[in-house]
N, C-alpha and C positions, 0 to 999 in steps of 0.2 A: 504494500500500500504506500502509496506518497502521493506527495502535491504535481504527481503527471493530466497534462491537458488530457480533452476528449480529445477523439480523432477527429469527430465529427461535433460543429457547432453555430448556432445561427444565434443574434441578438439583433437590436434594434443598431444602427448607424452609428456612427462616431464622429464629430468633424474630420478627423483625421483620416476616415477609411473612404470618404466622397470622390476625393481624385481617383482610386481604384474601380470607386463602383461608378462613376463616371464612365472611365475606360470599358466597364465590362457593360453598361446601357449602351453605349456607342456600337460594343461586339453584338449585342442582341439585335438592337435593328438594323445593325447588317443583315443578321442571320436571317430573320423576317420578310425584310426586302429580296436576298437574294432565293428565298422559297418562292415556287409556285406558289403563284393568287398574290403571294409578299407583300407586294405595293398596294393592294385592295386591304389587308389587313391594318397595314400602316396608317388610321383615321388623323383627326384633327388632334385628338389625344395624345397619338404614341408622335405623334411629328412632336405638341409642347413639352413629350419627355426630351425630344433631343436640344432645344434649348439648354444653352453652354448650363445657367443660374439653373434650371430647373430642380435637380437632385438637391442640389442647396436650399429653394423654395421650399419643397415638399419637406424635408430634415426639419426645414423650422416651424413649419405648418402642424396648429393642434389637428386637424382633421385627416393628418397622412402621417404613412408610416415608412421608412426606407428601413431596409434590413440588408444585412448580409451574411454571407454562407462561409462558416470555414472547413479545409479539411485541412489535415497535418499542419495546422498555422498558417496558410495560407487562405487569403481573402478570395476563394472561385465562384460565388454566387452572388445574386440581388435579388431581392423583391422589394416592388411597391403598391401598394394599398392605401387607398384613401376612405372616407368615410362621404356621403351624401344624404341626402334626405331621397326619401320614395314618396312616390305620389300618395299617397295616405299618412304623410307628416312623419312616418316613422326615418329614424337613423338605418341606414345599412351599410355592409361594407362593400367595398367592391376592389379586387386585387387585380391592380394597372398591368403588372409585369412581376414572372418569375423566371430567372435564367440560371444555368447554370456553363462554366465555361465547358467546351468540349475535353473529354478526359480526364476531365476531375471525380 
């Protein structure tokens, strides 16, 4: 027994870890775009994820969540999820984006 990490580990954002998860939003709508259909998936939404501020916006935002993925210490995933209202006044969630890098 000791103070050894998990292998695997996800938490909510960090200032520090947004340049990374940065880089790996930028990897996902590549990945999107260059699938079939890609650019029809790509809405008015996933284009304001690629705004440079956006992951910084959303970080500071009570209504959204940016996370990321670790495996062996290493930063290989993101998700983002924000919160809205439904047309019956209720709160819901709705998860923007889940990536993970290839061979992680």
């Amino acid at each position: 027994m000791g103070g050894t990490e998990p292998l695997e580990a996800a938490r909510p954002a960090r200032p520090e870890d947004l340049p990374r998860l940065a880089d790996l939003l930028a990897e996902a709508l590549d990945a999107i775009a260059a699938a079939r259909g890609g650019r029809e998936l790509l809405d008015e939404e996933a284009a304001a994820l690629s705004d440079p501020g956006a992951l910084r916006r959303l970080h500071r935002a009570r209504d959204a969540l940016v996370a990321g993925g670790w495996y062996e210490g290493t930063l290989v995933g993101l998700a983002v999820a924000h919160v809205t209202p439904s047309r019956s006044g209720a709160r819901r969630g709705v998860v923007d984006l889940v990536y993970v890098e290839p061979g992680a």
